[in-house]
N, C-alpha and C positions, 0 to 999 in steps of 0.2 A: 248486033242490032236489036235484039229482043229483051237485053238488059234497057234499050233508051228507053222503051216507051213507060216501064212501068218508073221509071228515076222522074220523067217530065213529069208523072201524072201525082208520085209524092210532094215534087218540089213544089207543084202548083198548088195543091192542098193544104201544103204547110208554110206558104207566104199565102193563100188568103185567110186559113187558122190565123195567123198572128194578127194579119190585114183585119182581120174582123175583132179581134180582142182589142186592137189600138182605137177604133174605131166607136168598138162600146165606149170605151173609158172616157174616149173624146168627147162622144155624146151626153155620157151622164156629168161630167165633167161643164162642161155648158150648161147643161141646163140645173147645176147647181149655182151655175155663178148667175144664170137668168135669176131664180129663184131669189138668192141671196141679194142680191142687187135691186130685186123688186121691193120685197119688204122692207128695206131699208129706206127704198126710196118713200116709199108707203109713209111709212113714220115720220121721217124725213119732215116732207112735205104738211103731214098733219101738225106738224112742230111749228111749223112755221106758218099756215094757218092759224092757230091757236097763238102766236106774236101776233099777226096781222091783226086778226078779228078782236080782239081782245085790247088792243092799241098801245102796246108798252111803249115802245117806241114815244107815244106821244103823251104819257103816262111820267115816264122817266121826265120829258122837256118840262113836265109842271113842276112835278118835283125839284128839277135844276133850276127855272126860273122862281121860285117860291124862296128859295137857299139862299139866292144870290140875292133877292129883295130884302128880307131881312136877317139874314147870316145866323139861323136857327138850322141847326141841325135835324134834319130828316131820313128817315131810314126807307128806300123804297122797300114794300114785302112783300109777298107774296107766301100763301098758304098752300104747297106743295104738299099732300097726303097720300100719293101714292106714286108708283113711280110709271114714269111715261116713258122710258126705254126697253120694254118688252122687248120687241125686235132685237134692240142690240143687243141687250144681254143676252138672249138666247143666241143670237150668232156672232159676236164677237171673234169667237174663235173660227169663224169661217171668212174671215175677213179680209187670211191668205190665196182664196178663190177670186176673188176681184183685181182687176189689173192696179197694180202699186200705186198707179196716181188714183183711184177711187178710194183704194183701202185707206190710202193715207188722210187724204177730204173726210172720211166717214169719221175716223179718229177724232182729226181733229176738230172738227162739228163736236160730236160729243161731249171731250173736254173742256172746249168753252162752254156749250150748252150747262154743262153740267156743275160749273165754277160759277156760274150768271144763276144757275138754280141756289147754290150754295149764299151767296152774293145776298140775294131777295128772299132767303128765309131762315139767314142768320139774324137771330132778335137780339146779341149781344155785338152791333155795329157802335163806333163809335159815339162821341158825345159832341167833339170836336167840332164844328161846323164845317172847318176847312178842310179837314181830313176827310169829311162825309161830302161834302159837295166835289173833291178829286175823286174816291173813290167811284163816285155815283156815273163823275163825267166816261171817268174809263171804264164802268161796266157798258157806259148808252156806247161808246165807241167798236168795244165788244158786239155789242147786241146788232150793230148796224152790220160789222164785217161777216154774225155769224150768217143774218138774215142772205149778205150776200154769196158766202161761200156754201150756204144752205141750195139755195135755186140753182146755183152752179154744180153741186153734187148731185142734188136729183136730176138734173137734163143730162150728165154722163154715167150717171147710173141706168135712167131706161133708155139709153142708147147699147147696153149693152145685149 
């Protein structure tokens, strides 16, 4: 009987040793993906701010309506000089902390943001009128789906 007491008194210490090290990791573990998910959404949100305020959306419709009036090709542009992804590039690679439907929305936000940047400040777009009035239609189509899978990322991003 004098072997139990000091076996209970290990076993107890060394299930809550682990109990405590699964528990750190859990904790800091959260609160990377709180972290992670904040600034993203941060940006996120100032991204699409900066569409809204800024009016492309209704910028693009002149453009589209102008094209179609007299079938002159137009280039929408914009002067992109620095880059407006800080947040993602620096965590990009932390993007496997976030539950698979966020990490995936974040991606995919990006790439079209990022192909709709490329889009409005390529100066060598076509000449073609028609080729520049489809392209233009399916970048505004883009712009619309990112705006909405944009507001949809950030409401599941600080939910987490």
């Amino acid at each position: 009987m004098s072997w139990f007491v000091p076996l209970i008194s290990t076993s107890v210490g060394g299930v809550l040793a682990i109990a405590g090290g699964f528990l750190a990791n859990y904790s800091q573990a959260r609160n990377e993906r709180k972290n992670v998910a904040g600034a993203l959404a941060g940006e996120i949100s100032a991204l699409l701010e900066i569409i809204r305020k800024r009016q492309y959306l209704e910028a693009i419709d002149k453009y589209i309506n102008a094209m179609e009036t007299d079938q002159r090709a137009r280039n929408f542009r914009l002067a992109a000089r620095h880059s407006y992804f800080t947040v993602f590039e620096a965590n990009a690679d932390k993007l496997g902390v976030l539950p698979n439907c966020c990490a995936s929305e974040v991606a995919k936000f990006y790439v079209i943001v990022k192909s709709l940047m490329e889009d409005a400040t390529n100066p060598n777009m076509t000449a073609d009128a028609s080729i520049a009035l489809k392209m233009l239609k399916q970048d505004r189509q883009l712009l619309v789906e990112l705006i909405e899978l944009g507001d949809r990322t950030v409401k599941e991003l600080t939910k987490l």
